[in-house]
TIMAR-218654 format. One record per residue: x, y, z of N, C-alpha, C, O in turn; residue in three letters. Coordinates in steps of 0.02 Angstrom, whole numbers, always signed. Layout:
BEGIN
n.px, n.py, n.pz, ca.px, ca.py, ca.pz, c.px, c.py, c.pz, o.px, o.py, o.pz, rest
X, Y, Z, X, Y, Z, X, Y, Z, X, Y, Z, ALA;
...
This chain:
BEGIN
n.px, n.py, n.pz, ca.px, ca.py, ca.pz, c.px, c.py, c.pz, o.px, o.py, o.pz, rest
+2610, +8434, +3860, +2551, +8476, +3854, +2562, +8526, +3797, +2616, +8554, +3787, UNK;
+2504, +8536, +3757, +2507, +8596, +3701, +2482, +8665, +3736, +2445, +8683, +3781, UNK;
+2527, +8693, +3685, +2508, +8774, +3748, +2401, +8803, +3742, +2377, +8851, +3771, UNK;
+2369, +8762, +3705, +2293, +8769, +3709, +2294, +8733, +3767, +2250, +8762, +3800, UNK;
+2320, +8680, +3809, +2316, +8648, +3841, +2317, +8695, +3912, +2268, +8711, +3946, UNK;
+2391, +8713, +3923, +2400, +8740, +3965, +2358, +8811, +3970, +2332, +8824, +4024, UNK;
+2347, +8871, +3902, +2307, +8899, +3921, +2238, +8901, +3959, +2218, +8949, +3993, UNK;
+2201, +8837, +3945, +2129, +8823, +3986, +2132, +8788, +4034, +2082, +8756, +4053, UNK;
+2199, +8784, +4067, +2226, +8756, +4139, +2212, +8821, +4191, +2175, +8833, +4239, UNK;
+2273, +8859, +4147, +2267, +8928, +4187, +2200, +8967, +4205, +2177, +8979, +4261, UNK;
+2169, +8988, +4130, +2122, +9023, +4143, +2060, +8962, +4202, +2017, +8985, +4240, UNK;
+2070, +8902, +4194, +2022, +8889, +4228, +2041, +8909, +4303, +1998, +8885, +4341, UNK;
+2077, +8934, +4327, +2089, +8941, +4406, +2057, +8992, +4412, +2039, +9030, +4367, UNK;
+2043, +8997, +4499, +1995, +9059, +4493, +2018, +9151, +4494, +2055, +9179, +4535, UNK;
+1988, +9177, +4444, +2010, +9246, +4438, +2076, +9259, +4425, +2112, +9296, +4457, UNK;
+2092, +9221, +4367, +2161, +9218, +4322, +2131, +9259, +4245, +2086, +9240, +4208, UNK;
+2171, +9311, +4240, +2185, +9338, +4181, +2217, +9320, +4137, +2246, +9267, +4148, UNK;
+2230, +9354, +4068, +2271, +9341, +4026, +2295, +9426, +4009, +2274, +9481, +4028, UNK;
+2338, +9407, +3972, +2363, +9481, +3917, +2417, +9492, +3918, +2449, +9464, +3963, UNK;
+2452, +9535, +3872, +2509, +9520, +3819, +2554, +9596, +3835, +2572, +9640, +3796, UNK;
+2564, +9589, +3916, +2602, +9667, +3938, +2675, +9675, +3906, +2704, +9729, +3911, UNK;
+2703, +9626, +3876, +2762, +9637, +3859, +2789, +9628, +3772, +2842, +9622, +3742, UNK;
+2700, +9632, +3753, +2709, +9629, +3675, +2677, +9598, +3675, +2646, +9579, +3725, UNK;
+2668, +9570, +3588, +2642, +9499, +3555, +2659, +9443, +3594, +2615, +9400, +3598, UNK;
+2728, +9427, +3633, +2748, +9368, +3659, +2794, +9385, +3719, +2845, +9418, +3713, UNK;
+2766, +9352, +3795, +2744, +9318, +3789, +2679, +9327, +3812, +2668, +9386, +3825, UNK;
+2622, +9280, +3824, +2556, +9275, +3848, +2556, +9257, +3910, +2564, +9197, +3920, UNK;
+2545, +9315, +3984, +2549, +9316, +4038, +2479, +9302, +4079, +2423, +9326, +4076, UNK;
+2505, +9256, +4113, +2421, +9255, +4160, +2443, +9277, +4243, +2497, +9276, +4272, UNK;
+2393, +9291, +4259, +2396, +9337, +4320, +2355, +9313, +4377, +2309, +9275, +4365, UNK;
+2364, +9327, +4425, +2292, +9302, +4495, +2325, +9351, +4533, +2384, +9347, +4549, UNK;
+2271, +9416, +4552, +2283, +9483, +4600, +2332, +9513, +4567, +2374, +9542, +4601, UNK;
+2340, +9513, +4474, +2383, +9564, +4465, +2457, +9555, +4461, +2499, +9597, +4446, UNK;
+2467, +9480, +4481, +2527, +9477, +4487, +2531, +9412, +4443, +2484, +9372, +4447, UNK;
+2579, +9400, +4407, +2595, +9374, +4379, +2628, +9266, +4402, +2673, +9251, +4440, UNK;
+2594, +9231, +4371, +2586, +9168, +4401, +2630, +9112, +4347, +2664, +9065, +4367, UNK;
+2617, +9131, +4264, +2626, +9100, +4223, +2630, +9137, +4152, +2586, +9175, +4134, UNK;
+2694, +9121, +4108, +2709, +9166, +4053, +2725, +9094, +3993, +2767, +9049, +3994, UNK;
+2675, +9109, +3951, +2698, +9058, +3882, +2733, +9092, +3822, +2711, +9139, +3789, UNK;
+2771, +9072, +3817, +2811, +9068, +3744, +2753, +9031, +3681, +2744, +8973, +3662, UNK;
+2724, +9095, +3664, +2688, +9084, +3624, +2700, +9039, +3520, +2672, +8998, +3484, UNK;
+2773, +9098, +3517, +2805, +9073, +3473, +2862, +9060, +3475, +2906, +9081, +3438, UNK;
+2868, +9021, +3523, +2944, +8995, +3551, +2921, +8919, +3502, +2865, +8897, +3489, UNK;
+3005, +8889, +3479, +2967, +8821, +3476, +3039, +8776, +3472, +3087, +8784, +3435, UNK;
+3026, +8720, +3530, +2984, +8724, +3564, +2956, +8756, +3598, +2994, +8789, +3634, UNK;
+2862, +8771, +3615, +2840, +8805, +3655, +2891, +8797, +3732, +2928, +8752, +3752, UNK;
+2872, +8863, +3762, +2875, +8857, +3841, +2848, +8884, +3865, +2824, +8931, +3834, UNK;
+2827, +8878, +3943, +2792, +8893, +4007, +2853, +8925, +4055, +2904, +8893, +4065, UNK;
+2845, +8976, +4078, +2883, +9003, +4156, +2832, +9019, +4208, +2784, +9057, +4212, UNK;
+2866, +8964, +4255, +2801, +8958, +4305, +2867, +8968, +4357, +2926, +8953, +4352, UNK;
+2823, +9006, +4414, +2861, +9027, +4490, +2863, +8972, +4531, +2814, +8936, +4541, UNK;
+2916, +8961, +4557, +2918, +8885, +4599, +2959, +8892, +4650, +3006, +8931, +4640, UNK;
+2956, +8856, +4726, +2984, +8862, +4773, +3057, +8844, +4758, +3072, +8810, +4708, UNK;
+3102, +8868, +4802, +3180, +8887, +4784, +3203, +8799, +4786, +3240, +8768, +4748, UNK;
+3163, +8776, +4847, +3192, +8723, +4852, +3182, +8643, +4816, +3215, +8593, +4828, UNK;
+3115, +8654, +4761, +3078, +8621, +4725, +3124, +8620, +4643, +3137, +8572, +4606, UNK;
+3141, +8700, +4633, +3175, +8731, +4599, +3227, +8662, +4566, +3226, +8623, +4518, UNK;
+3261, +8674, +4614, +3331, +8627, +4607, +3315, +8564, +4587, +3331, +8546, +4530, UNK;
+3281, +8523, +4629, +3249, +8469, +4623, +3236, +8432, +4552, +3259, +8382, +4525, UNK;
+3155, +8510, +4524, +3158, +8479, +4452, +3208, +8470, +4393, +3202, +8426, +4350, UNK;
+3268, +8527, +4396, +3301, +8550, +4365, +3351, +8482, +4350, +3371, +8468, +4293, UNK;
+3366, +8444, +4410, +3413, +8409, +4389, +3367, +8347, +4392, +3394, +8296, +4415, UNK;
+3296, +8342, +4371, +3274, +8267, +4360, +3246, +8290, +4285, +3233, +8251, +4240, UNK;
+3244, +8332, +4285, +3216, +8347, +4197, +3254, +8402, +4146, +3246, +8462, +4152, UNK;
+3275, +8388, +4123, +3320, +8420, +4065, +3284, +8468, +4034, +3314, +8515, +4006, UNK;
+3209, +8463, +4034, +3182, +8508, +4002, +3146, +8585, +4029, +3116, +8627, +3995, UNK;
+3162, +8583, +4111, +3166, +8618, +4163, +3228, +8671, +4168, +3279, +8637, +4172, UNK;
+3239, +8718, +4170, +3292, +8748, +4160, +3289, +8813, +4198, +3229, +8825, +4207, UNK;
+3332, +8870, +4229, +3331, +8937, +4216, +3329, +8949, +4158, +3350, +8912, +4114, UNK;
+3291, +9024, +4148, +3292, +9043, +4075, +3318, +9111, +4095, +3331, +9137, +4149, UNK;
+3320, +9131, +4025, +3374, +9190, +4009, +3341, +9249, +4045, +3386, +9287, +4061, UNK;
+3286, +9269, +4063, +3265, +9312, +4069, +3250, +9310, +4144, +3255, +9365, +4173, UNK;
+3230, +9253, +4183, +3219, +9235, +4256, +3270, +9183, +4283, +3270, +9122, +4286, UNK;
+3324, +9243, +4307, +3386, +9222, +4311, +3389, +9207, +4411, +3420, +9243, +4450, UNK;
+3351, +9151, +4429, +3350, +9138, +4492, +3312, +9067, +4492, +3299, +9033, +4443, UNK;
+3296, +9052, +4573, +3271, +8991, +4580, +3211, +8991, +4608, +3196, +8945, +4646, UNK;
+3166, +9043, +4593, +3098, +9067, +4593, +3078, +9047, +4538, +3026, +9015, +4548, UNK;
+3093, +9049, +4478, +3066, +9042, +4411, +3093, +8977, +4357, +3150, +8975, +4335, UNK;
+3045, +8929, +4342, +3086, +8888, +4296, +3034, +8877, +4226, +2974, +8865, +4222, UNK;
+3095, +8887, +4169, +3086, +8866, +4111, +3038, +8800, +4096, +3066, +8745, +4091, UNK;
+2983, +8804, +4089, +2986, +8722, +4082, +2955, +8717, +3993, +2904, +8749, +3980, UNK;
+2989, +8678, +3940, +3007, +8666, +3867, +2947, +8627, +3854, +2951, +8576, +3887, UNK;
+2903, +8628, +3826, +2866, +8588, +3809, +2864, +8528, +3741, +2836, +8522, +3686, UNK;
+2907, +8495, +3778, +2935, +8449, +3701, +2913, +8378, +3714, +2929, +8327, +3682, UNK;
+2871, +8384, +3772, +2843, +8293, +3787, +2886, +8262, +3823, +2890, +8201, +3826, UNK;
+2920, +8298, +3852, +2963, +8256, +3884, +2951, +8241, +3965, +2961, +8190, +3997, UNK;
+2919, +8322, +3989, +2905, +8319, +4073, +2815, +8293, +4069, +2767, +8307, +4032, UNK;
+2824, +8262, +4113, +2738, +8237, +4104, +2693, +8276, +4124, +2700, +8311, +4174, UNK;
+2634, +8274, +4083, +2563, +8313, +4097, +2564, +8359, +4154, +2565, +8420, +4159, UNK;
+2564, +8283, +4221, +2535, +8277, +4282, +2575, +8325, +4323, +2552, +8359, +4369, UNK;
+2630, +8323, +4303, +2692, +8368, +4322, +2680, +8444, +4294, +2677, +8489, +4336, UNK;
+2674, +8459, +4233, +2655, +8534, +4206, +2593, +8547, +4252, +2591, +8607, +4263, UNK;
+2554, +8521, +4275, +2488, +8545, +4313, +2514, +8563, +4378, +2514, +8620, +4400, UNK;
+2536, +8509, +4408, +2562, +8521, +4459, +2605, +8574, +4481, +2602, +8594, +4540, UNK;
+2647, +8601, +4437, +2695, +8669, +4431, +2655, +8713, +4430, +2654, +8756, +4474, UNK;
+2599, +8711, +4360, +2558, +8789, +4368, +2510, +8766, +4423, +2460, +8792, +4398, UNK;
+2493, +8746, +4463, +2441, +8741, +4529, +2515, +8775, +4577, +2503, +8818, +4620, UNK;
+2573, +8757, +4568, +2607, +8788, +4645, +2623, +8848, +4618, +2626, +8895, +4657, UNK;
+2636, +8858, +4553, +2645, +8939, +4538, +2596, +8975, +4573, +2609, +9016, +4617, UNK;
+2528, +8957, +4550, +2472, +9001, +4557, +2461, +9009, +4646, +2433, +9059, +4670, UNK;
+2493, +8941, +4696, +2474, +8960, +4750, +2537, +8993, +4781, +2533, +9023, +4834, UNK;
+2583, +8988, +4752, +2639, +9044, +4774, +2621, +9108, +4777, +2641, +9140, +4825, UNK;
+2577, +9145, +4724, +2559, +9201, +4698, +2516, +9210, +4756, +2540, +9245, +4800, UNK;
+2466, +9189, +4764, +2410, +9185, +4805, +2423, +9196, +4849, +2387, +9240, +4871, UNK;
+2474, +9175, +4898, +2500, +9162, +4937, +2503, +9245, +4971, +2469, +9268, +5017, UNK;
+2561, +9283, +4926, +2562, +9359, +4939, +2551, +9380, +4938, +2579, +9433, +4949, UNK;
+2454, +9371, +4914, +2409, +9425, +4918, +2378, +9462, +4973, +2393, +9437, +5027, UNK;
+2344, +9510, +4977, +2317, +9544, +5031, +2277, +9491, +5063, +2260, +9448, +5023, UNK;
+2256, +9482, +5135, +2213, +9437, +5159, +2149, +9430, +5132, +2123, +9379, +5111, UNK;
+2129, +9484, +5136, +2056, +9465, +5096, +2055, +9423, +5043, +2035, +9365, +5047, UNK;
+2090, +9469, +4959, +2096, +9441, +4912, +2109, +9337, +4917, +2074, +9290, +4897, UNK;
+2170, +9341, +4950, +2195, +9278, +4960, +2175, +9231, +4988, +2203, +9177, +4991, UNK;
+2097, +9253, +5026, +2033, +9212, +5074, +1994, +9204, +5013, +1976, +9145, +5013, UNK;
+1978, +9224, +4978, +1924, +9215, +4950, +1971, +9189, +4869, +1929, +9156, +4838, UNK;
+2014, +9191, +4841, +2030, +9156, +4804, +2048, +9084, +4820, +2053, +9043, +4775, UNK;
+2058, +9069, +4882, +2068, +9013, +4902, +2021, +8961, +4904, +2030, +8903, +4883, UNK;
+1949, +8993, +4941, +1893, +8986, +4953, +1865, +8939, +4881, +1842, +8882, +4879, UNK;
+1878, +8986, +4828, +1846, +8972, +4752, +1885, +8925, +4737, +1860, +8878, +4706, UNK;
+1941, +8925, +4749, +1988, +8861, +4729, +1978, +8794, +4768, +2009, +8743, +4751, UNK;
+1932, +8795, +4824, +1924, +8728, +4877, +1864, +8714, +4822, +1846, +8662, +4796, UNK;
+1844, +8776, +4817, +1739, +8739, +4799, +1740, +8712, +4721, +1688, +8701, +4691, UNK;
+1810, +8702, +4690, +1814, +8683, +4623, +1803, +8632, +4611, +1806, +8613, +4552, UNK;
């Protein structure tokens, strides 16, 4: 995926932001404020850090090389993923859909009813 790609992945979920809290780079998207997905805008290869279950974590890491901890999200909540064509499409979607419902996940009830809600009626 090209990071135009992945950006109109993200923003298409519902009530996902963008903006650039930690500078020019990287480009953070958000759902309730909290943070779901960070691109390496001028990384290159591009990359994506998407939040992922601890135990999924491991999993990708040792079936894709291009999956990694990165320097900065030094745990098994967060993985690097390189965008060099190597991990498939179907798979980058699939990561930012469990990022975003991880996030979701810890939101206040309300919030997290009704983002859910918008996400069934998609």
């Amino acid at each position: 995926m090209h990071l135009d790609e992945i950006r109109a992945y993200c923003l298409a979920l519902p009530e996902t932001t963008e903006g650039f809290p930690f500078g020019p780079d990287p480009l953070v998207f958000k759902v309730g404020g909290k943070m779901f997905a960070l691109m390496g805008i001028d990384d290159i290869p591009p990359r994506v850090v998407l939040k992922c279950d601890p135990e999924r974590t491991v999993e990708l890491r040792e079936r894709h090389a291009a999956i990694s901890e990165g320097p900065y999200f030094r745990n098994l909540h967060w993985n690097y993923v390189m965008l060099d064509g190597s991990v498939p499409r179907d798979l980058v979607r699939s990561m930012i859909d469990d990022s975003y419902r991880l996030v979701v996940a810890k939101l206040k009830k309300a919030d997290r009813e009704r983002i859910l809600a918008a996400l069934q009626a998609r």
